[in-house]
C-alpha positions in Angstrom: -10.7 -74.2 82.7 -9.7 -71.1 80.8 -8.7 -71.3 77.2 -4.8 -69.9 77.2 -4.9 -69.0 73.5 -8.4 -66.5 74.4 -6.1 -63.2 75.2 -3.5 -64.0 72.0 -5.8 -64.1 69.2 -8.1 -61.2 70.3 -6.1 -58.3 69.0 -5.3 -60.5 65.9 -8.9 -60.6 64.9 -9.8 -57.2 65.5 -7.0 -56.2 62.9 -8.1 -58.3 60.1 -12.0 -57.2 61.4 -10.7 -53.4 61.2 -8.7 -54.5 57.1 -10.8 -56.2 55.8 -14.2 -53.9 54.8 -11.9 -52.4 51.8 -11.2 -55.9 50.1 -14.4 -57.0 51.1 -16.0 -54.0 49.3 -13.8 -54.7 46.2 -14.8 -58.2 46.2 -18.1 -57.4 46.4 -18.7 -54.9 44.1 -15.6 -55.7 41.4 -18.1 -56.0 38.2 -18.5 -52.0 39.3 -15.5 -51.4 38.7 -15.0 -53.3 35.5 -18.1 -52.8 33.8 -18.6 -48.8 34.5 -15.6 -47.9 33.0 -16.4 -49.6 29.5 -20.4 -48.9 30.2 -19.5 -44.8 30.3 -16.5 -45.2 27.6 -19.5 -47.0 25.0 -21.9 -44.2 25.9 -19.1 -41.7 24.8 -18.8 -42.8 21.7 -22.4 -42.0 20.4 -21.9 -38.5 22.0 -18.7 -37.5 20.3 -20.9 -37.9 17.0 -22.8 -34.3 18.8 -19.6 -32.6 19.0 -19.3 -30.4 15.8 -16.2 -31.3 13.6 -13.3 -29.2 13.3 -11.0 -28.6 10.5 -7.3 -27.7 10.5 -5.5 -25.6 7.7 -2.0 -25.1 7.4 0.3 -23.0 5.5 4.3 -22.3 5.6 6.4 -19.6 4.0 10.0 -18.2 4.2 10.2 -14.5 5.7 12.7 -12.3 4.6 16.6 -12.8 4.5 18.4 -10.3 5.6 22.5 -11.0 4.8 25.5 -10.4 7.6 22.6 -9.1 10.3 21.9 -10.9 13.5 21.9 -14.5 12.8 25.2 -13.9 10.8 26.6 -12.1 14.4 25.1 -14.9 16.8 26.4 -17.8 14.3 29.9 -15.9 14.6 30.1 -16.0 18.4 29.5 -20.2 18.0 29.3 -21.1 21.4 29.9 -18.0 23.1 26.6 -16.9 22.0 25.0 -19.6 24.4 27.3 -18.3 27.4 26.4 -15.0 26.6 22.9 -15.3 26.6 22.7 -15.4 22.6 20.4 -18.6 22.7 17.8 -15.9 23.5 18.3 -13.6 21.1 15.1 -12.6 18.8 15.7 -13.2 15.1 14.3 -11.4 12.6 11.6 -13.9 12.0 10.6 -14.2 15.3 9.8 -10.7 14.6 7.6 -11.6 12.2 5.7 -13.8 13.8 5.3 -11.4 16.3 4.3 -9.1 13.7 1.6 -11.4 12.4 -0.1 -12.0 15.5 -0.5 -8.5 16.3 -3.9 -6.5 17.1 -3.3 -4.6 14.0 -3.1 -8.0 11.1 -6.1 -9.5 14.0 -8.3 -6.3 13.2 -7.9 -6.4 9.2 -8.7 -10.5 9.5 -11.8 -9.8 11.3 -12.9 -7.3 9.2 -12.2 -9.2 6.0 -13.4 -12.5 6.7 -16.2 -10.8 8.4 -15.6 -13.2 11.9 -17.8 -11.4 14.8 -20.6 -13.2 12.4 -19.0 -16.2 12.1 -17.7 -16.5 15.8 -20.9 -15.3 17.1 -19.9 -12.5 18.7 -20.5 -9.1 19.2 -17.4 -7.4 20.6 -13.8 -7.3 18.3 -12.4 -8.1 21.5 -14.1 -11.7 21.7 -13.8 -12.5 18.1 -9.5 -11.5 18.6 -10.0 -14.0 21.5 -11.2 -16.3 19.6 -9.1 -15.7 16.8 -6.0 -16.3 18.7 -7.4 -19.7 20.6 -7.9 -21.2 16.9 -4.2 -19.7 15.0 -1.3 -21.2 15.8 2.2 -19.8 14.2 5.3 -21.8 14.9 8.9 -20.8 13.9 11.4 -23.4 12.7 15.0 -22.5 14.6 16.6 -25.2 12.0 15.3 -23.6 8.3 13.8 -20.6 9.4 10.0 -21.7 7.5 7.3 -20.3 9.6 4.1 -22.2 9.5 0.5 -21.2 10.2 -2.1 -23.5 11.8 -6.0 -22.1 11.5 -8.8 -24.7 13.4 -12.1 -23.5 12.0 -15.6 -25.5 11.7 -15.4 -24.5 8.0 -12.8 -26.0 5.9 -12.8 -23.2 3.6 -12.8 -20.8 6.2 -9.9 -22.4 7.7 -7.5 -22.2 4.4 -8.9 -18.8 3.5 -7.4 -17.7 7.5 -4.3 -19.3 6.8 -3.8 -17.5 3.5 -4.9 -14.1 4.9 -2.0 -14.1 7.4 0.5 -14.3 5.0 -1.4 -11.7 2.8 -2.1 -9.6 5.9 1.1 -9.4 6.7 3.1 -8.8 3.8 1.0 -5.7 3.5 1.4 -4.9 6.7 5.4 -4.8 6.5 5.0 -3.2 3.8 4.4 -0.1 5.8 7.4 -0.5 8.4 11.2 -0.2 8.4 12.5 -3.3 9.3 15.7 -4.5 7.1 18.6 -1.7 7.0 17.9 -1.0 3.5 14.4 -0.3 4.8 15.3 2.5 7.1 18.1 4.3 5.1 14.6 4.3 2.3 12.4 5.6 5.2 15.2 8.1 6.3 16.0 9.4 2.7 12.2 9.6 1.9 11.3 12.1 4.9 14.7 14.2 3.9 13.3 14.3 0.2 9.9 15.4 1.5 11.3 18.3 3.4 13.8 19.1 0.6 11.0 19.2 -1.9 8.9 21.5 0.4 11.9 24.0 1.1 12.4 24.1 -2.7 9.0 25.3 -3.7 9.3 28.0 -1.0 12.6 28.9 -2.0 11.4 29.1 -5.7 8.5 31.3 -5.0 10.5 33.5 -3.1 13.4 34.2 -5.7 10.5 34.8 -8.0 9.2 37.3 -5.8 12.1 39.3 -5.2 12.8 41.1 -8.4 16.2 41.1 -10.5 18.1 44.9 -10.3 21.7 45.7 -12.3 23.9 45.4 -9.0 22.9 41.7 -9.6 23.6 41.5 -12.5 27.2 43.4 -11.8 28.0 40.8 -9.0 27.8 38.2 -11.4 25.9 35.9 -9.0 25.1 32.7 -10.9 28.5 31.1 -10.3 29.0 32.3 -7.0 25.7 30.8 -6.1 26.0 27.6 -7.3 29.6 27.2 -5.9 28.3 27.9 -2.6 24.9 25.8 -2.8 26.7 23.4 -4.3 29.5 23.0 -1.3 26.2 23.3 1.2 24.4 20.5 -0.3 27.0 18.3 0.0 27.8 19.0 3.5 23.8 18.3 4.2 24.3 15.1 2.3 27.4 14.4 4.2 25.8 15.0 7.5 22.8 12.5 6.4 24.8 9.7 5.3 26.3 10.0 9.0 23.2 10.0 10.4 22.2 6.9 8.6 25.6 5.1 9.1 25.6 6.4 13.1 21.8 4.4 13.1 23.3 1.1 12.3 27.3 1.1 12.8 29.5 2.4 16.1 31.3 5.8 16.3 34.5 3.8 16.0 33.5 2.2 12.5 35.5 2.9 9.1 32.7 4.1 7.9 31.2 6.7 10.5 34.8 7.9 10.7 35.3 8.4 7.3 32.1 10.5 6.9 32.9 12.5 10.2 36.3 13.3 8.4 34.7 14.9 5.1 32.4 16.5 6.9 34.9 18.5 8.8 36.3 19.3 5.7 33.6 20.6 3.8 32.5 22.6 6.9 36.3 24.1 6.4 35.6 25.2 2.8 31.7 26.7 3.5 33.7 29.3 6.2 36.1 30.1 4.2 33.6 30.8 1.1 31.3 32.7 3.5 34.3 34.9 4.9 35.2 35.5 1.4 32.4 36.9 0.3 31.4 38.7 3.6 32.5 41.9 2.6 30.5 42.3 -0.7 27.4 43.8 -0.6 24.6 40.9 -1.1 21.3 42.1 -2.7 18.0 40.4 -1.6 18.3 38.7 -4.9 21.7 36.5 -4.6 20.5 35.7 -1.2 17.5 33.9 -1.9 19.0 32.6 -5.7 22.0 31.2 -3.6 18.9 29.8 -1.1 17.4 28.2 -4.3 20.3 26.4 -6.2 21.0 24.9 -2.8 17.8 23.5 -2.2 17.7 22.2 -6.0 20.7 20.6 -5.3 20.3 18.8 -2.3 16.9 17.6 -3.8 18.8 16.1 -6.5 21.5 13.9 -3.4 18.6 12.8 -1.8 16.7 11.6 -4.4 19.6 9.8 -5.7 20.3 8.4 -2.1 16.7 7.4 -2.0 16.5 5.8 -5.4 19.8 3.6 -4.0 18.0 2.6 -0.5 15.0 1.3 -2.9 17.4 -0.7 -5.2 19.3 -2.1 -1.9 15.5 -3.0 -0.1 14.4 -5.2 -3.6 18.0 -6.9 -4.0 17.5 -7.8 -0.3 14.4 -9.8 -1.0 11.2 -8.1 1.2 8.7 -10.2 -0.1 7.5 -13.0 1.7 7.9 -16.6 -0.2 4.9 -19.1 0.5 6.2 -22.3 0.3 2.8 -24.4 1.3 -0.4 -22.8 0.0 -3.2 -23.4 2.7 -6.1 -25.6 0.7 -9.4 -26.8 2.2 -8.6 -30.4 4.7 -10.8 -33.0 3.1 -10.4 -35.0 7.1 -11.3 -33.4 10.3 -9.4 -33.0 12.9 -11.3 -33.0 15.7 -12.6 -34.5 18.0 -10.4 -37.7 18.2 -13.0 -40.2 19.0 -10.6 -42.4 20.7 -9.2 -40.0 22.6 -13.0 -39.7 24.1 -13.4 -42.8 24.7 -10.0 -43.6 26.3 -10.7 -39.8 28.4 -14.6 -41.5 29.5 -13.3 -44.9 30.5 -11.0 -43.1 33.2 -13.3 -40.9 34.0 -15.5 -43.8 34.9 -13.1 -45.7 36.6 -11.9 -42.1 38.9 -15.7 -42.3 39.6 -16.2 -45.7 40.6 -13.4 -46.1 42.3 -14.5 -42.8 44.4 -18.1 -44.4 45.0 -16.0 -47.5 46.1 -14.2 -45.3 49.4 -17.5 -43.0 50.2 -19.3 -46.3 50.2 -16.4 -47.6 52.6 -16.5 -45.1 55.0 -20.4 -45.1 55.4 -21.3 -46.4 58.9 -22.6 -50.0 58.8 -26.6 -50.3 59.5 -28.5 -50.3 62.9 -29.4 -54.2 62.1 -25.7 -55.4 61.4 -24.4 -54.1 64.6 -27.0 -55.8 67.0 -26.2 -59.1 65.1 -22.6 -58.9 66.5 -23.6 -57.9 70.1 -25.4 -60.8 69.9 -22.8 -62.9 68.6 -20.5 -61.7 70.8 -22.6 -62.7 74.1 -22.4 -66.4 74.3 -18.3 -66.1 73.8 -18.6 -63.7 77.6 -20.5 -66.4 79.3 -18.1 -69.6 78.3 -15.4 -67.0 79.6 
């Protein structure tokens, strides 16, 4: 007689045979699995006491305040600014921030702290590399601080880096025109340059050109300084314009107000010139009305510049540390933990991938003929 329950359980078994090499490997070789993990995690430890230490320095200081100028508009607008796309505006520290990790502050650290030596390099471009993998410079949006993290192997290399940013580049903005008082000082300063040099050429040249009697009958100091008088202050007009057109509209009080007296001094040089257009002008009033002009207007723009300076001090451009950078007394890195808690998965990943490579190899020559023979008996009962 045939056995009815044969044909049923067949496909059953195969299933479970075709299942079960997966579970049978994990029960096999579980203490794998456990114990490499921890064996790989203790032999990290040891090996994190190779890894050189490294020391973090940080310092923090207050940039610049500059009153009524960007963050005064964006604050304004409230929640407008967001819908206009003022969350991404770039405030004036941002700027500095920029400013501090540019190639320019990079070079002067590298030169002053001597760092292609102490990098190991050989090339300014691998020690700026380097430089900018171990400086970190974060901006606080809620109190405007900026802070300065510097990872160095030295300690006291790391709290002299984080002190020579700061230093770096408060010299470094020393040299540019960043606040409005700053500009109107840079813009007066290049008008009193020119001025100056126009003045000694006008002075040289009066002195050259002699003094006659039908000078002396025209009477031509008054006239002279009348007229340089009126034309310095429409060049000082036209400059404050200038400098008020740089940071205000052409609709503005202020630009309008200027644009007004300028028309109106411009109204009282023609008339002046016509005046005067039908006397006979020596050589000498010329050039004396040249040189009273340039004298004056000398004298307006060094006033105007001596005012931008007074404006860029009252406006604060010094840089306020807040947190001096001092030598760490921990390290802070590597985080031994972290190393071991990185090797035990590690060696878990790999066992667990010896585990399925062991899994899929093919079973041996030996093992298979055991089942054909196992199997044969079961044909012939059939």
């Amino acid at each position: 007689m045939t056995n009815p329950t044969t044909p049923s359980t067949a496909p059953s078994t195969s299933a479970t045979a075709s299942a079960s090499p997966l579970s049978s490997l994990v029960q096999k070789h579980w203490r794998v699995i456990a114990i490499a993990p921890i064996g790989i995690a203790l032999l990290a430890l040891p090996v994190s006491y190779l890894i050189p230490p490294t020391f973090t320095a940080r310092t923090s200081f207050l940039p610049p305040q500059t009153p009524g100028g960007t963050n005064a508009a964006v604050a304004s607008l409230g929640a407008l600014a967001n819908l206009a796309g003022g969350g991404g505006m770039k405030t004036p520290a941002d700027q500095y921030v920029a400013l501090m990790q540019s190639a320019t502050v990079q070079e002067r650290l590298i030169e002053r702290f001597k760092l292609l030596e102490a990098y190991d390099v050989k090339l300014k471009i691998d020690a700026r590399r380097e430089l900018q993998q171990n400086v970190r410079a974060s901006l606080s949006k809620r109190d405007g601080i900026i802070a300065v993290e510097v990872d160095d192997r030295s300690p006291e290399r790391a709290a002299a880096l984080a002190n020579g940013h700061v230093e770096e580049l408060a010299k470094f903005i020393a040299t540019l025109a960043i606040t409005e008082a700053q500009q109107r000082r840079v813009f007066f300063d290049n008008l009193l340059k020119t001025t100056q040099a126009k003045l000694s050429a006008a002075q040289e040249a009066l002195q050259a050109s002699g003094y006659n009697a039908s000078a002396l009958r025209a009477e031509p100091k008054a006239a002279a300084e009348i007229y340089a008088k009126l034309k310095a202050e429409i060049t000082s007009a036209e400059a404050r314009l200038t400098a008020a057109q740089q940071s205000l509209s052409s609709s503005a009080p202020e630009v309008m107000r200027q644009a007004a007296l300028v028309a109106t001094l411009r109204k009282e040089l023609n008339i002046n010139e016509s005046s005067h257009s039908s006397t006979s002008q020596t050589d000498y009033i010329t050039k004396y009305r040249e040189f009273k002009y340039q004298e004056t207007l000398f004298e307006l723009f060094a006033r105007q510049y001596e005012t931008a300076r007074v404006d860029e001090a009252r406006e604060g451009g010094l840089l306020q540390v807040i947190d001096v950078a001092q030598p760490p007394e921990k390290k802070s890195a590597p985080k031994r933990s972290r190393v071991m808690i990185a090797a035990y998965f590690i060696g878990l990943a790999a066992a667990i991938l010896w585990l399925l490579l062991r899994g899929r190899r093919p079973a041996p020559l030996s093992n298979q003929q055991n089942g054909q023979t196992e199997d044969a008996p079961q044909v012939e009962q059939n």
